[in-house]
Predicted model as a PDB file, atoms N, CA, C, CB and O in Angstrom, pLDDT in the B-factor column:
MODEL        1                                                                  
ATOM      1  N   UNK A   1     133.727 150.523  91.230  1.00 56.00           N  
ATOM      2  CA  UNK A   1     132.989 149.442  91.826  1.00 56.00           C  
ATOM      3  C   UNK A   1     132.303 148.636  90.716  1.00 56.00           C  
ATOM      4  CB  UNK A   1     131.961 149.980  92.849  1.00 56.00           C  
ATOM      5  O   UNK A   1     131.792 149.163  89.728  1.00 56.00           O  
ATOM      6  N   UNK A   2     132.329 147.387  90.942  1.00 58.00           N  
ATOM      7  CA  UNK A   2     131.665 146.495  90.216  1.00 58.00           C  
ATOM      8  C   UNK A   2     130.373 145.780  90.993  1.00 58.00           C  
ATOM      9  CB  UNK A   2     132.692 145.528  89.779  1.00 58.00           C  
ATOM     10  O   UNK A   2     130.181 145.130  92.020  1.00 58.00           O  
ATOM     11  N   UNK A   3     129.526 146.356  89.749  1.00 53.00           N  
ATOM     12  CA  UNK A   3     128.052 146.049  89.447  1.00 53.00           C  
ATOM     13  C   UNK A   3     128.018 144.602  90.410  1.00 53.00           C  
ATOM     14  CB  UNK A   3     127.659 145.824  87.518  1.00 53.00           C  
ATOM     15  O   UNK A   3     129.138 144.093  90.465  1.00 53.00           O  
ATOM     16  N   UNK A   4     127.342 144.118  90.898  1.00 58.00           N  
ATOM     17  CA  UNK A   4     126.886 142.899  90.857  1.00 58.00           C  
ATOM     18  C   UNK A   4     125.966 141.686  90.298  1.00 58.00           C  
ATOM     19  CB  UNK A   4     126.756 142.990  91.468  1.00 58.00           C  
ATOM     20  O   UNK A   4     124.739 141.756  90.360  1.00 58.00           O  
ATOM     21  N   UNK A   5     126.442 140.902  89.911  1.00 53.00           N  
ATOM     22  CA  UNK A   5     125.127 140.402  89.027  1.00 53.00           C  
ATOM     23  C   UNK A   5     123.892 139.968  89.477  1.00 53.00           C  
ATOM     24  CB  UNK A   5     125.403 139.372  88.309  1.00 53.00           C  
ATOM     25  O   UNK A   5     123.980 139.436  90.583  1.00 53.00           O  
ATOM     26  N   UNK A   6     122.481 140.012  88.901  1.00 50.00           N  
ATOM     27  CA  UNK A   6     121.284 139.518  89.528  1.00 50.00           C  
ATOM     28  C   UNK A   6     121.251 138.174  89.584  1.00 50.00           C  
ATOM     29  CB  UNK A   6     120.148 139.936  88.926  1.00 50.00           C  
ATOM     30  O   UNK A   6     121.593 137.449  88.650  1.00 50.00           O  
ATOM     31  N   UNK A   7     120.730 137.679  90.967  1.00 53.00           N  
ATOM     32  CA  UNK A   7     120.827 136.576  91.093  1.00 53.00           C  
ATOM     33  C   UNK A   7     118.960 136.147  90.459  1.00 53.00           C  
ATOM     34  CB  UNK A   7     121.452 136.282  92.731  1.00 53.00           C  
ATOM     35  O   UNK A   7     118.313 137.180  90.289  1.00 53.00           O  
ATOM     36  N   UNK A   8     118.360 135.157  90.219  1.00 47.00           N  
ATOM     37  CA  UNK A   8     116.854 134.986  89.800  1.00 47.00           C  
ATOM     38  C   UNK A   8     117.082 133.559  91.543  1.00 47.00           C  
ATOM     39  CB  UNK A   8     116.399 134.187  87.344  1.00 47.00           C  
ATOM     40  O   UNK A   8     117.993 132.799  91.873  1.00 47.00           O  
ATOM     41  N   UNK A   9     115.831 133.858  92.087  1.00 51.00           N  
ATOM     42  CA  UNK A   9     115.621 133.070  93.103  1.00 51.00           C  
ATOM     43  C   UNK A   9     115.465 131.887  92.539  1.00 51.00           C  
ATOM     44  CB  UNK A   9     114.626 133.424  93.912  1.00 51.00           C  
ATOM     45  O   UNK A   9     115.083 131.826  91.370  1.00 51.00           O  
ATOM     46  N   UNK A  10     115.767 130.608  93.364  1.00 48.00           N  
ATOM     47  CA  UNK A  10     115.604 128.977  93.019  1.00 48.00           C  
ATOM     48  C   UNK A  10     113.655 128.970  92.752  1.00 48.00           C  
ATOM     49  CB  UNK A  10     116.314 127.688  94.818  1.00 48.00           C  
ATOM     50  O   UNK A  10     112.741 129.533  93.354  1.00 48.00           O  
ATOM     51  N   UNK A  11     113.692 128.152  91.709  1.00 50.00           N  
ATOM     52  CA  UNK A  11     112.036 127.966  91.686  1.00 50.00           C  
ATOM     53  C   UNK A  11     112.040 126.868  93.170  1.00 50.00           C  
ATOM     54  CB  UNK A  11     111.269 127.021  89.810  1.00 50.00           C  
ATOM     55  O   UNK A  11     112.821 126.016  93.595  1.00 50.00           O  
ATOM     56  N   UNK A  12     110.903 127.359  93.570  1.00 53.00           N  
ATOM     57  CA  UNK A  12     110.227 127.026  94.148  1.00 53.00           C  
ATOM     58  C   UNK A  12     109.208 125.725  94.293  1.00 53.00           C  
ATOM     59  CB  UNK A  12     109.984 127.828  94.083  1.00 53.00           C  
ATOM     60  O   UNK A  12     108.053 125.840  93.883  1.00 53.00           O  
ATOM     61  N   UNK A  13     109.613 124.627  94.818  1.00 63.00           N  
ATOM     62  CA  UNK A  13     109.004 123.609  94.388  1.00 63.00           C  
ATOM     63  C   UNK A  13     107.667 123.223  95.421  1.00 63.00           C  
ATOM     64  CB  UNK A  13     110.092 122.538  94.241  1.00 63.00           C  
ATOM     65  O   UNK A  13     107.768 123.483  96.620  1.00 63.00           O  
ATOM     66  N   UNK A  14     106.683 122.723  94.992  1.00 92.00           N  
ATOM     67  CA  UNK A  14     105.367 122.792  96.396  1.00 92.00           C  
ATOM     68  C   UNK A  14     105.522 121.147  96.464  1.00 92.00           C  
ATOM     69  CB  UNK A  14     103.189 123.541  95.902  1.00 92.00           C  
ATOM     70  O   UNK A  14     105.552 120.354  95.523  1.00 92.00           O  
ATOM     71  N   UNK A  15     105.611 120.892  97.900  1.00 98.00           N  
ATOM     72  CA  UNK A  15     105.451 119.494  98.332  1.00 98.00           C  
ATOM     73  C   UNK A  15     103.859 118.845  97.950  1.00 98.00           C  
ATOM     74  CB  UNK A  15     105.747 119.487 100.021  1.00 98.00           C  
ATOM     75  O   UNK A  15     102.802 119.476  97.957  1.00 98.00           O  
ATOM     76  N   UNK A  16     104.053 117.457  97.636  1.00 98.00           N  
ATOM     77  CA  UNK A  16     102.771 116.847  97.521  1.00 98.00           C  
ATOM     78  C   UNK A  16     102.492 115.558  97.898  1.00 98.00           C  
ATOM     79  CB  UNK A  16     102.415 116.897  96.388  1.00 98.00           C  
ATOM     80  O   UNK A  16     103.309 114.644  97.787  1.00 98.00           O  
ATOM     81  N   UNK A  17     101.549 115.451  98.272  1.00 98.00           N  
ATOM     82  CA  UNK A  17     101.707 113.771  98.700  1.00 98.00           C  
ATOM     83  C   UNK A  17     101.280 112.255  97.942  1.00 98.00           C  
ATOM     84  CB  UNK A  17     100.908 113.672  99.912  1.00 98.00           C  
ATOM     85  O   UNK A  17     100.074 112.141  97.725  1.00 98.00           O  
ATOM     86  N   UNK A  18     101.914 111.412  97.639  1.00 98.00           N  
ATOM     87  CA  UNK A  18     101.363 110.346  96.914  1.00 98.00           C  
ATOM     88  C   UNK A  18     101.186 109.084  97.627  1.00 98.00           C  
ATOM     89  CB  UNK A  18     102.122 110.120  95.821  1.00 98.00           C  
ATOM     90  O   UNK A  18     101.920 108.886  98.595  1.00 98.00           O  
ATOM     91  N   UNK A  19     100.230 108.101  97.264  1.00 98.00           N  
ATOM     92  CA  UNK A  19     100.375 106.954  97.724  1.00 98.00           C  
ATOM     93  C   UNK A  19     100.745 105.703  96.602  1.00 98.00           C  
ATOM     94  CB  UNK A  19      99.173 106.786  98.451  1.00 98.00           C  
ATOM     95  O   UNK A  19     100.432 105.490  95.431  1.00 98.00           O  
ATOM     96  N   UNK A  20     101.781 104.841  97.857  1.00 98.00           N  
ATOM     97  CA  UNK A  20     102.038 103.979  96.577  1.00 98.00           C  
ATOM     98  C   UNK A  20     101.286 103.209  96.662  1.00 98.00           C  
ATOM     99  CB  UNK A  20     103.207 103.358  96.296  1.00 98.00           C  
ATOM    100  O   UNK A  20     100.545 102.910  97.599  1.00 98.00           O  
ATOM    101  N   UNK A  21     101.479 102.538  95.023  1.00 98.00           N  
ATOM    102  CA  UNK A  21      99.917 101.776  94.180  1.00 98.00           C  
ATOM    103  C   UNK A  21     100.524 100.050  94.364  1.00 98.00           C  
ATOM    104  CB  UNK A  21      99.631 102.407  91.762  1.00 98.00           C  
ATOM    105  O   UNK A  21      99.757  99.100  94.205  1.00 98.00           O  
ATOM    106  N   UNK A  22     101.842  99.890  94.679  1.00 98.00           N  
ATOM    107  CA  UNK A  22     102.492  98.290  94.268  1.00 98.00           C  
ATOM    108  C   UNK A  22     102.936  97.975  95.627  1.00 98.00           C  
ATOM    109  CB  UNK A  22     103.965  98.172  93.004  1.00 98.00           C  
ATOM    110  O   UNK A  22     103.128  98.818  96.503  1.00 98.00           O  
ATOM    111  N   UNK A  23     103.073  96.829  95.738  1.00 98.00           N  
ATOM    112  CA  UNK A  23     103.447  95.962  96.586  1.00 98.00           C  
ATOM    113  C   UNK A  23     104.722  96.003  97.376  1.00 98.00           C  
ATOM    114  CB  UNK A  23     103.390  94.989  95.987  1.00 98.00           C  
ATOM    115  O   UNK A  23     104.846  95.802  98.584  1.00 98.00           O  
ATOM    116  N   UNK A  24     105.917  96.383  96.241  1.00 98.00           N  
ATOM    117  CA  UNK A  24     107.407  96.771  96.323  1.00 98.00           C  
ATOM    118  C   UNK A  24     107.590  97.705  95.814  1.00 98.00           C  
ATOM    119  CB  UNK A  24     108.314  96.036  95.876  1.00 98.00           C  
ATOM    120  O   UNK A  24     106.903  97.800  94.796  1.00 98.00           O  
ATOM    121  N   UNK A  25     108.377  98.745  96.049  1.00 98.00           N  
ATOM    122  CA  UNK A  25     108.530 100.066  95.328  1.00 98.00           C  
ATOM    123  C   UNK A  25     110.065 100.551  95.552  1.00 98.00           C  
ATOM    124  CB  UNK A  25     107.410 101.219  95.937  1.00 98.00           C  
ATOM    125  O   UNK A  25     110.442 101.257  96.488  1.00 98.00           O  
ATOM    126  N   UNK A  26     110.784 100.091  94.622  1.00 98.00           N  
ATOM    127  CA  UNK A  26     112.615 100.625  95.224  1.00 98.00           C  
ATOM    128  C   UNK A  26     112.724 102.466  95.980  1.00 98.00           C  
ATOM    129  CB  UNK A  26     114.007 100.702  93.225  1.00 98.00           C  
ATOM    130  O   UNK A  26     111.876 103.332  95.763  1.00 98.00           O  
ATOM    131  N   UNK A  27     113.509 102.583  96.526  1.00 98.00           N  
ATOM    132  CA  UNK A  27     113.568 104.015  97.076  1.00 98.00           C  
ATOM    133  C   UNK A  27     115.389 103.826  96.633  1.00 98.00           C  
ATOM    134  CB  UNK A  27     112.926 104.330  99.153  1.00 98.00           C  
ATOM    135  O   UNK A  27     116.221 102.970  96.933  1.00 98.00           O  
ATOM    136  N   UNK A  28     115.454 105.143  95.753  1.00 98.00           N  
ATOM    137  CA  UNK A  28     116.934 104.550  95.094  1.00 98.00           C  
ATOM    138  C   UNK A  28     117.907 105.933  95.242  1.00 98.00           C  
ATOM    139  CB  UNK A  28     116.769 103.967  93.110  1.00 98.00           C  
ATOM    140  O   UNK A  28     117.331 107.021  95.205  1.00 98.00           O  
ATOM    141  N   UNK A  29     118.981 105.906  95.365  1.00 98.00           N  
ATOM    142  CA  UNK A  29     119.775 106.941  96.226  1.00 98.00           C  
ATOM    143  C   UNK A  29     119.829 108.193  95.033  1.00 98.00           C  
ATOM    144  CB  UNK A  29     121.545 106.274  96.813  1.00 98.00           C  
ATOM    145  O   UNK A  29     120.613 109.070  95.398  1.00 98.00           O  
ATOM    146  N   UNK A  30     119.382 108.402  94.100  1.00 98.00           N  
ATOM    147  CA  UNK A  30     118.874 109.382  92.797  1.00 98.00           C  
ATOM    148  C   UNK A  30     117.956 109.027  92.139  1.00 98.00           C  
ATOM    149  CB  UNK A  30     119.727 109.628  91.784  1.00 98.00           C  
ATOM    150  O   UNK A  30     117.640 107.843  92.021  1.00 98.00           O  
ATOM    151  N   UNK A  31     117.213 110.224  91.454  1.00 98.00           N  
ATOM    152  CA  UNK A  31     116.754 110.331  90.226  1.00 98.00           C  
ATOM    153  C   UNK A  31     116.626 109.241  89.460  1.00 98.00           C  
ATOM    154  CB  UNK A  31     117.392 111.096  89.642  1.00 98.00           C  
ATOM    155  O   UNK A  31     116.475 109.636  88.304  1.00 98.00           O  
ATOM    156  N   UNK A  32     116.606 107.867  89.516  1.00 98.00           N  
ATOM    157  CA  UNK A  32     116.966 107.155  88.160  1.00 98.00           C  
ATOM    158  C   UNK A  32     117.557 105.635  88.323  1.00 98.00           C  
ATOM    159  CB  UNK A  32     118.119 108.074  87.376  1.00 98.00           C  
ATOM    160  O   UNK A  32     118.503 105.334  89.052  1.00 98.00           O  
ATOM    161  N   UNK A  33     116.815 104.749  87.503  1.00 98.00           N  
ATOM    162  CA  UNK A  33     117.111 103.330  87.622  1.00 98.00           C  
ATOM    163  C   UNK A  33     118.992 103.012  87.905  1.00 98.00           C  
ATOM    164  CB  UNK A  33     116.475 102.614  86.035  1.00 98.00           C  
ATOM    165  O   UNK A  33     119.451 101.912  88.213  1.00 98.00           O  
ATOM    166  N   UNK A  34     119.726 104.150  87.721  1.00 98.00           N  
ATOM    167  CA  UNK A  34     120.646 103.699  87.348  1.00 98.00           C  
ATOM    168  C   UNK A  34     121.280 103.653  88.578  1.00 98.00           C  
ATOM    169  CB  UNK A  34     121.159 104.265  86.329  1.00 98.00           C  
ATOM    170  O   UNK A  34     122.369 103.083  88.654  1.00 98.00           O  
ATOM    171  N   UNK A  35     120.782 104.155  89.542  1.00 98.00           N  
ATOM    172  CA  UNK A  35     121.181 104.759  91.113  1.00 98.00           C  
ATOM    173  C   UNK A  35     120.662 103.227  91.718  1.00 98.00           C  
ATOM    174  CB  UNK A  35     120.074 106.546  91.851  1.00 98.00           C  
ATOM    175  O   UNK A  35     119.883 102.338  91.376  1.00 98.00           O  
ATOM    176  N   UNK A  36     121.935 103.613  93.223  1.00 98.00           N  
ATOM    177  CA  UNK A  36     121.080 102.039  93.962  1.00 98.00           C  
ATOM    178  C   UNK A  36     119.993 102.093  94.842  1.00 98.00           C  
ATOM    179  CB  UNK A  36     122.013 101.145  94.930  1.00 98.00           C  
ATOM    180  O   UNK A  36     119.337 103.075  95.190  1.00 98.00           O  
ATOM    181  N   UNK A  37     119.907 101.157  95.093  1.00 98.00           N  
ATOM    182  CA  UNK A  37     119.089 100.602  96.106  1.00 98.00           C  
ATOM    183  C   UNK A  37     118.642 101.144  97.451  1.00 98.00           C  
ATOM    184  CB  UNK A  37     119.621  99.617  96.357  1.00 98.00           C  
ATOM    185  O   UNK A  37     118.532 100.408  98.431  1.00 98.00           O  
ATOM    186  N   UNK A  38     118.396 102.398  97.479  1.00 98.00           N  
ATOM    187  CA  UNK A  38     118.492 102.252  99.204  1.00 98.00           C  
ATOM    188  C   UNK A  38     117.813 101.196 100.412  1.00 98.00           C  
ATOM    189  CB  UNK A  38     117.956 103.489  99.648  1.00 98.00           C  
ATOM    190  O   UNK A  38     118.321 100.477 101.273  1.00 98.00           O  
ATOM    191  N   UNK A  39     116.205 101.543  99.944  1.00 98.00           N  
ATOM    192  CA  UNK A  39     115.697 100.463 101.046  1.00 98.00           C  
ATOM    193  C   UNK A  39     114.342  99.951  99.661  1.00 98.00           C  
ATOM    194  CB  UNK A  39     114.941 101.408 103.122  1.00 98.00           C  
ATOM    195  O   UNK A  39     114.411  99.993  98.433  1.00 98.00           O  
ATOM    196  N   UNK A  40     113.445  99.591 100.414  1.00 98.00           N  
ATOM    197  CA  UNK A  40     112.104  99.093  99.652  1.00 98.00           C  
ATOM    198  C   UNK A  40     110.481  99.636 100.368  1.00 98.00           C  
ATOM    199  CB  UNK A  40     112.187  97.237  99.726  1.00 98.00           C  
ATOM    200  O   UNK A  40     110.078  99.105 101.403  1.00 98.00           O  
ATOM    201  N   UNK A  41     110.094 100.160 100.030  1.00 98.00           N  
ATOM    202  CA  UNK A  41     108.386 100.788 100.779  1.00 98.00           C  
ATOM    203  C   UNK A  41     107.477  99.379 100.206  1.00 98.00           C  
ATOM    204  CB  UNK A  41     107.502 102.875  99.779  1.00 98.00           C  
ATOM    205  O   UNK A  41     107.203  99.021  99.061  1.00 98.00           O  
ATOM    206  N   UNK A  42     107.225  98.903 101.275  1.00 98.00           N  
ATOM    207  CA  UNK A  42     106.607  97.919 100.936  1.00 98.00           C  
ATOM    208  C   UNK A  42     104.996  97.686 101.407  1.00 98.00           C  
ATOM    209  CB  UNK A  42     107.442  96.997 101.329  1.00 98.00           C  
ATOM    210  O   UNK A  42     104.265  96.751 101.081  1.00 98.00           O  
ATOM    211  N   UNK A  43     104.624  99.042 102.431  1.00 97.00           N  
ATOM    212  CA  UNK A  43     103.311  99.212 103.042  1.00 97.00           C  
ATOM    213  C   UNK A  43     102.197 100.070 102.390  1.00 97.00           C  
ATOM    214  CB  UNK A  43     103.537  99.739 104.288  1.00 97.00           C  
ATOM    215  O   UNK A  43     101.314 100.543 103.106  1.00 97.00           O  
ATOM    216  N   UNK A  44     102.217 100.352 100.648  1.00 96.00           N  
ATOM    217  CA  UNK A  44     101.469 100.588 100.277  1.00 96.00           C  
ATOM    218  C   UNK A  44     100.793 102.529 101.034  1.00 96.00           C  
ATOM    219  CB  UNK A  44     100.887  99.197 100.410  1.00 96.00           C  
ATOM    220  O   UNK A  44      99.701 103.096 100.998  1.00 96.00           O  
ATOM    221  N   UNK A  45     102.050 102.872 101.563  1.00 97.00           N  
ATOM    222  CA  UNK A  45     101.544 104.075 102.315  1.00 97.00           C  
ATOM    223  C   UNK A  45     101.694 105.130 101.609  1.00 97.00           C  
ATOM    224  CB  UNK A  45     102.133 104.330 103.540  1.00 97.00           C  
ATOM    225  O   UNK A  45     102.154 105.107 100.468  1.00 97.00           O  
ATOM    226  N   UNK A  46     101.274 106.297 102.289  1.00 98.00           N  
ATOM    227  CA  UNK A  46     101.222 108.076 101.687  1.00 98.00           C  
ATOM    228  C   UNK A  46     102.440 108.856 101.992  1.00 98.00           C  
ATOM    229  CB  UNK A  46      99.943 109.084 102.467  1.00 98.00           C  
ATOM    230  O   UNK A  46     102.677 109.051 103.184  1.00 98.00           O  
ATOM    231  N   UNK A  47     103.082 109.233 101.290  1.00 98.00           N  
ATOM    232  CA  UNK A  47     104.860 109.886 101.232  1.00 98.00           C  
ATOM    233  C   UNK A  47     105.017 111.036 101.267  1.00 98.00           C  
ATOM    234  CB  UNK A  47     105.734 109.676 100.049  1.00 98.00           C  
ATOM    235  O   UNK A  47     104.808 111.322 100.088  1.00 98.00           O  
ATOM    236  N   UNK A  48     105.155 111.606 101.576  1.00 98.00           N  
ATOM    237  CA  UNK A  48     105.715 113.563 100.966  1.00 98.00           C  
ATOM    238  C   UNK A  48     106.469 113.801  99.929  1.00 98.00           C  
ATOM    239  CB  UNK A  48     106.722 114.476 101.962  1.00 98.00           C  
ATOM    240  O   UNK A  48     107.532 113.234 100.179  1.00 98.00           O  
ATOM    241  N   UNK A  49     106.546 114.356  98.816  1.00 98.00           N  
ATOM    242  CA  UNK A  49     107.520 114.313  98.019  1.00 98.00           C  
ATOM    243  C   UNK A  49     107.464 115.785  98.077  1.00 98.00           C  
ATOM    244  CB  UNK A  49     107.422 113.499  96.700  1.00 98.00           C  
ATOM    245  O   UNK A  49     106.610 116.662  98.204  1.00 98.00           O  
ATOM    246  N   UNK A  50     109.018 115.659  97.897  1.00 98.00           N  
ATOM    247  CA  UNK A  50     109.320 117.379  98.227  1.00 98.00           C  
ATOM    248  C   UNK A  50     109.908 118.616  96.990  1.00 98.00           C  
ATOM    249  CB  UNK A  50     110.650 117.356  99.456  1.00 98.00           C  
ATOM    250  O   UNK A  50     109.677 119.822  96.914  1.00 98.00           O  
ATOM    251  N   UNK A  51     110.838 117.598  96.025  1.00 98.00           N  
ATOM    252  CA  UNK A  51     110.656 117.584  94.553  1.00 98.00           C  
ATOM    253  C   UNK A  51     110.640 116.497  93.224  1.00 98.00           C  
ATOM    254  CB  UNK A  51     111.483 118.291  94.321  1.00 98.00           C  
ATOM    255  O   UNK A  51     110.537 115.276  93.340  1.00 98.00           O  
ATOM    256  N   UNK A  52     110.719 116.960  92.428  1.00 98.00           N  
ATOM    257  CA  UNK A  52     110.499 115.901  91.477  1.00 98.00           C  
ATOM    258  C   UNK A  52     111.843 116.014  90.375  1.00 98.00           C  
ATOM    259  CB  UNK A  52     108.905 116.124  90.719  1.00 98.00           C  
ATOM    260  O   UNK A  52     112.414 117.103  90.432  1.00 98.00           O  
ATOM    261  N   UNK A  53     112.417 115.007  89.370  1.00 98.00           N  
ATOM    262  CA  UNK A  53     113.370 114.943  88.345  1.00 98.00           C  
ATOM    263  C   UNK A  53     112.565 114.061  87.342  1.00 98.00           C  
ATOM    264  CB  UNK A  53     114.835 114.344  88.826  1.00 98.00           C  
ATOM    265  O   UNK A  53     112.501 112.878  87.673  1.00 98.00           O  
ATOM    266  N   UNK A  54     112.023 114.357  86.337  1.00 96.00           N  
ATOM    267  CA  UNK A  54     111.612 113.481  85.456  1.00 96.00           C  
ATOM    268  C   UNK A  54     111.091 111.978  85.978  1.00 96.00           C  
ATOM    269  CB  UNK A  54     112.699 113.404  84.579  1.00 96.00           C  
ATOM    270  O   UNK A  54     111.700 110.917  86.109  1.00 96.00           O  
ATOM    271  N   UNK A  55     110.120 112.237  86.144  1.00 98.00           N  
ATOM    272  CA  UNK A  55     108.893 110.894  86.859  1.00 98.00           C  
ATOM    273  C   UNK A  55     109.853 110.206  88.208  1.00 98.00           C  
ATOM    274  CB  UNK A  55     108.446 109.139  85.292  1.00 98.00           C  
ATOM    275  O   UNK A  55     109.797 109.083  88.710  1.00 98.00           O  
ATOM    276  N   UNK A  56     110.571 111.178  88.474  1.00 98.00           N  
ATOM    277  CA  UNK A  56     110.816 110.822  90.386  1.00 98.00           C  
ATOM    278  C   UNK A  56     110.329 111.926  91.336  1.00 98.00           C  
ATOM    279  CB  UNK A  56     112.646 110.700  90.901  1.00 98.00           C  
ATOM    280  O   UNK A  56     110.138 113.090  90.984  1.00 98.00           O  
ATOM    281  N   UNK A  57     110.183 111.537  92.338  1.00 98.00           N  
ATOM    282  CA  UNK A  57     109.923 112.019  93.251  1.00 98.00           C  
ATOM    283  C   UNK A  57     110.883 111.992  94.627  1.00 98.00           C  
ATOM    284  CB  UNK A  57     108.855 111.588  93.290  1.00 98.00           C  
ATOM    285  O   UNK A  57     111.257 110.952  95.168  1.00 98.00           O  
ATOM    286  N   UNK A  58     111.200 113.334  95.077  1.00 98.00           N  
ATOM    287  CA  UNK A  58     112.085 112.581  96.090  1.00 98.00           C  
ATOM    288  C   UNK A  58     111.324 112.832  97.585  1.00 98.00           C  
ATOM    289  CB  UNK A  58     113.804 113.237  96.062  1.00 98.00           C  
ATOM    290  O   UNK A  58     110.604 113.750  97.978  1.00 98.00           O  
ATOM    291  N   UNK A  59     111.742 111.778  98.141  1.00 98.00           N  
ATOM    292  CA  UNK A  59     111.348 111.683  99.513  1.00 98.00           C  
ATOM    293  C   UNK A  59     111.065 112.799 100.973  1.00 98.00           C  
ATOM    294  CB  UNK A  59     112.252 110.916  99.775  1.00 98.00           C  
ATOM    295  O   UNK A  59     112.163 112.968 101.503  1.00 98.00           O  
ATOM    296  N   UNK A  60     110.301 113.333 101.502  1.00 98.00           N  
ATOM    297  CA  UNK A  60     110.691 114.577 102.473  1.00 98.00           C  
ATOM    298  C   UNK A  60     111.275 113.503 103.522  1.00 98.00           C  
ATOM    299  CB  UNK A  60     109.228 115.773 103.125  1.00 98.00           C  
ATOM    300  O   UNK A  60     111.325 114.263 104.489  1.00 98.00           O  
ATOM    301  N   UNK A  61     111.659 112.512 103.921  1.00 97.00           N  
ATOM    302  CA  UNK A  61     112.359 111.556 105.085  1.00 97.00           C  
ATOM    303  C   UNK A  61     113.579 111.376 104.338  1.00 97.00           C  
ATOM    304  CB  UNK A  61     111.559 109.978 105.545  1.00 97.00           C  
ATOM    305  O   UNK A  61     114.111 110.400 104.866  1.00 97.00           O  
ATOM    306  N   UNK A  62     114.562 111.921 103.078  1.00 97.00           N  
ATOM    307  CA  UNK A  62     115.746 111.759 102.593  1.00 97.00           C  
ATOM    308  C   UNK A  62     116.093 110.736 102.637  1.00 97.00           C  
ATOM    309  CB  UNK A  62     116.525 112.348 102.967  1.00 97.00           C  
ATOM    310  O   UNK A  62     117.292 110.461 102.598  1.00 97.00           O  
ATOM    311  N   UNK A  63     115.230 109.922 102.724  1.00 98.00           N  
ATOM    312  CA  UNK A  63     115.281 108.107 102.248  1.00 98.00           C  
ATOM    313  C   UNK A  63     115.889 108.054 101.132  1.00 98.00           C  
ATOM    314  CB  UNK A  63     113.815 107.241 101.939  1.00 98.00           C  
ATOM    315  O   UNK A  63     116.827 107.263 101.028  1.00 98.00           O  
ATOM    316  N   UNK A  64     115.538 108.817 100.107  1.00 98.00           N  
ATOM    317  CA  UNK A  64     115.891 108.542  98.650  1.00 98.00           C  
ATOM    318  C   UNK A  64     114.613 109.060  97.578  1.00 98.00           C  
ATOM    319  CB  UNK A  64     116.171 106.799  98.500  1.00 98.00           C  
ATOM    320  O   UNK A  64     113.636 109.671  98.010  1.00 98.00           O  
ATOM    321  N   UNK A  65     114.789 108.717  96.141  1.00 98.00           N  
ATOM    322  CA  UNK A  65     113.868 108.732  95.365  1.00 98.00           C  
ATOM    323  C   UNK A  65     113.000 108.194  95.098  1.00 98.00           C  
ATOM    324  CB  UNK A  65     114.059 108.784  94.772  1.00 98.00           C  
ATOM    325  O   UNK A  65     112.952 107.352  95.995  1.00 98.00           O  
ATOM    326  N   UNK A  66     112.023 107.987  94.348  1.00 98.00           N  
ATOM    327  CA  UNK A  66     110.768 106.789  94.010  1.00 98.00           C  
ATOM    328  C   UNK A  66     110.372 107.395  92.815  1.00 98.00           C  
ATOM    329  CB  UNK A  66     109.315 106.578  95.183  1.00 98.00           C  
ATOM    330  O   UNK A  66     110.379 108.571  92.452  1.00 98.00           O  
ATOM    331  N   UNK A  67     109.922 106.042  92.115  1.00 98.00           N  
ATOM    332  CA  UNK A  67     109.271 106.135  90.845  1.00 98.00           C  
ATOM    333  C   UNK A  67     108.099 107.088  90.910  1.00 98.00           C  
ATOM    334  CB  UNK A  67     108.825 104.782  90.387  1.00 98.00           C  
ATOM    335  O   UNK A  67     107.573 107.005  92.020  1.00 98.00           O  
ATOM    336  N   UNK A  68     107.586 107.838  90.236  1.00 98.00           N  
ATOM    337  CA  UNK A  68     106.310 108.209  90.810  1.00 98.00           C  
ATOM    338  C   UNK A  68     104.984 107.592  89.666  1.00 98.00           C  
ATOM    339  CB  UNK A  68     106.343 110.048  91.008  1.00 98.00           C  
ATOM    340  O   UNK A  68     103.779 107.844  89.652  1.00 98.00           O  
ATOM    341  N   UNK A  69     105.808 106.727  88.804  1.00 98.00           N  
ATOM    342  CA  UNK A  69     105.058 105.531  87.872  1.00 98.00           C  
ATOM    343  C   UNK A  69     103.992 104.569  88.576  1.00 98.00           C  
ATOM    344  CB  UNK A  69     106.221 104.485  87.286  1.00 98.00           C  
ATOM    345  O   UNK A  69     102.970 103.996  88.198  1.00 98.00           O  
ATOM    346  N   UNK A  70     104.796 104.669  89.930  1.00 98.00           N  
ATOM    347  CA  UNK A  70     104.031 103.689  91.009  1.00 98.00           C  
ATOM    348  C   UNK A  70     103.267 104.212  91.826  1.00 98.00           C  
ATOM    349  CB  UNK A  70     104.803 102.967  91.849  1.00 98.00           C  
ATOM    350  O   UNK A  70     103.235 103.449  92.792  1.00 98.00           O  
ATOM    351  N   UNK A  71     102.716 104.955  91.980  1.00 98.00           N  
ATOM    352  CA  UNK A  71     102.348 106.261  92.527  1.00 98.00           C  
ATOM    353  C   UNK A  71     100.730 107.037  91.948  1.00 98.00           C  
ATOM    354  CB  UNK A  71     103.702 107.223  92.087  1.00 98.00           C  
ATOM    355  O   UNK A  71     100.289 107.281  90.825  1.00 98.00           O  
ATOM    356  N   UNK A  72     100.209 107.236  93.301  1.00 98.00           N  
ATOM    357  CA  UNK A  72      98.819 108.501  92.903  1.00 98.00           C  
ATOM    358  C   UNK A  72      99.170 109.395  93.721  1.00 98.00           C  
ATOM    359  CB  UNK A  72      97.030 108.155  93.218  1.00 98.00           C  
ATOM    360  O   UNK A  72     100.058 109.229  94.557  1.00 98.00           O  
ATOM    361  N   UNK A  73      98.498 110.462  93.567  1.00 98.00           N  
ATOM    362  CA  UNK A  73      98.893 111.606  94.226  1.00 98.00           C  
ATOM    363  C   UNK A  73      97.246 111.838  95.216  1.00 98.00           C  
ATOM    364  CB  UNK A  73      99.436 112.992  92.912  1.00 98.00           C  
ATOM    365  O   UNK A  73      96.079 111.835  94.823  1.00 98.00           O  
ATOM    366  N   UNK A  74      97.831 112.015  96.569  1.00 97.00           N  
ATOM    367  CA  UNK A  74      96.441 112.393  97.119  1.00 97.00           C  
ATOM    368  C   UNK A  74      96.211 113.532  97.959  1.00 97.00           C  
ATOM    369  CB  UNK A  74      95.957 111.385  97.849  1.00 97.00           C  
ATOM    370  O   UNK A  74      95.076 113.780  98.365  1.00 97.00           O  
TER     371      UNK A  74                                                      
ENDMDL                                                                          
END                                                                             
């Protein structure tokens, strides 16, 4: 019989909430300027973000990503 290998559990990421700080804020289908467009948050409101990739945040409504440049956390 063969051993099985250890698996290490996924880290664990804790949701947090931010509000956006700008007027327009892209929500973009990844991580990264280079991704498109999905829609635009334009009400200055409070988001869930559920994880993060290098200063993004992604959405708990799977809208997409957001800068979190634009962004406080509350």
């Amino acid at each position: 019989m063969i051993p099985r290998a250890a698996t290490a559990p996924a880290p664990a990421t804790k949701s947090f909430s931010v509000q956006v700080t700008t007027d327009a804020l892209n929500v973009r289908t990844g991580p990264g300027t280079g991704y498109n467009i999905a829609t635009v948050i334009r009400d200055r409101g409070v988001y869930t973000i559920t994880s993060t990739n290098g200063g993004w945040g992604k959405l708990k409504s799977g809208a997409g990503w957001i800068s979190l440049a634009f962004t406080k956390r509350v």
